[in-house]
C-alpha positions in Angstrom: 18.2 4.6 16.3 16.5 5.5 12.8 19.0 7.9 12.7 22.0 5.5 12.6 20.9 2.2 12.8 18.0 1.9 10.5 18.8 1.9 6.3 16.7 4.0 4.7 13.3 2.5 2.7 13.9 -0.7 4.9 11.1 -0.6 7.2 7.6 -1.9 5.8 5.8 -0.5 9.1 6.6 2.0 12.1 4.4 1.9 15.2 3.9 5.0 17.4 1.0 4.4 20.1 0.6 7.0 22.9 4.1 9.3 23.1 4.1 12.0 26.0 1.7 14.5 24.6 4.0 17.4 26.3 0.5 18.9 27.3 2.3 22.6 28.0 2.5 25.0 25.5 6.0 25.9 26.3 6.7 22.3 26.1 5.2 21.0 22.4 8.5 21.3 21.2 9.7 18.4 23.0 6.7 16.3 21.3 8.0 13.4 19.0 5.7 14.1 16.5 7.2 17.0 14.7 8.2 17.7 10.9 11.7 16.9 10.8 11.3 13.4 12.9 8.5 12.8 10.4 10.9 13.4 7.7 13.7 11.1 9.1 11.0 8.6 9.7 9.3 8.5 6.2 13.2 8.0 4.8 13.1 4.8 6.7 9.4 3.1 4.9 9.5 1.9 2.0 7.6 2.3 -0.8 3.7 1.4 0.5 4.6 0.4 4.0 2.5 2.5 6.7 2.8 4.7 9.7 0.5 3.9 12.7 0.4 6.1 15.5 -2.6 6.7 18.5 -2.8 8.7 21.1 -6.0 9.8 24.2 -4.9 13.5 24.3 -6.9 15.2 21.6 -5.2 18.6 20.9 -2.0 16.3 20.4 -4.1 13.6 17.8 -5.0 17.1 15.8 -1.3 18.2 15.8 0.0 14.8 14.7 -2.9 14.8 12.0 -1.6 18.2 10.8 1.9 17.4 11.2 1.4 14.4 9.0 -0.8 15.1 6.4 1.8 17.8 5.9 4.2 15.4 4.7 4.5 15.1 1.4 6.2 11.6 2.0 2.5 10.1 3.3 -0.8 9.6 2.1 -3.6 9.2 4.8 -5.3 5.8 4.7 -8.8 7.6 6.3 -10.1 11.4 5.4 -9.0 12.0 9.1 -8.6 10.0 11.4 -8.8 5.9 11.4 -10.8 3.2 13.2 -8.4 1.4 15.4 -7.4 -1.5 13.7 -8.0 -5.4 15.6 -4.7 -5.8 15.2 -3.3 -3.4 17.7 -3.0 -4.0 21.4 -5.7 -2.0 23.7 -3.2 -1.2 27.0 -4.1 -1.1 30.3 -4.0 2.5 30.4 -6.5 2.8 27.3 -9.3 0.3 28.2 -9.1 2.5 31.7 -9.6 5.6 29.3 -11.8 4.1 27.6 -14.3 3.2 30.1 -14.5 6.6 31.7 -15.7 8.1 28.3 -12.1 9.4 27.0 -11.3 9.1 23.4 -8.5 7.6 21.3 -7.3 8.5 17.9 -5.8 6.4 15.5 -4.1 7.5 12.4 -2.7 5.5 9.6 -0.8 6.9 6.6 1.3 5.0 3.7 4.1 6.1 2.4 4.7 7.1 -1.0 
């Protein structure tokens, strides 16, 4: 869809909350945060708008962090990782997390 259906610097905002985390080494390279989907997304912001994603699986929030912050396309909004802001939705699935003591990571990043 961004590939062929989205013009580029049209979007002011892209959402990403909780993609499959591939948890298995042998499997990270199916993970939807990686540099050249990055890429292809940044082509679609424009100029200020913002990238939001979150996910509960730790080793994939420090991946996405480091996959992001090493676009040159993006600036973070937070030195590392970002409150969640009141405007997103808290699913099911998270306030469940959340009450058994697991963690969620925001991050937020404008493009350039």
């Amino acid at each position: 869809v961004l590939q062929h259906m989205i013009a580029p610097h049209s979007l002011d905002g892209l959402h990403i909350y909780f993609p499959d985390p591939w948890p298995k080494k042998r499997h990270h390279k199916r993970r939807l945060i990686q540099p050249d989907f990055v890429r292809l997304a940044v082509s679609r912001l424009r100029a200020g708008a913002y990238l939001h994603c979150a996910t509960d699986w730790q080793p994939y929030a420090k991946h996405m962090l480091e996959v992001l912050r090493a676009e040159p396309g993006l600036a973070n909004r937070s030195a590392d990782y970002a409150p969640r802001p009141d405007w997103r939705p808290v699913s099911k699935f998270e306030r469940r997390g959340l009450n058994l003591g697991h963690g969620v990571w925001d991050l937020v990043f404008t493009a350039r």
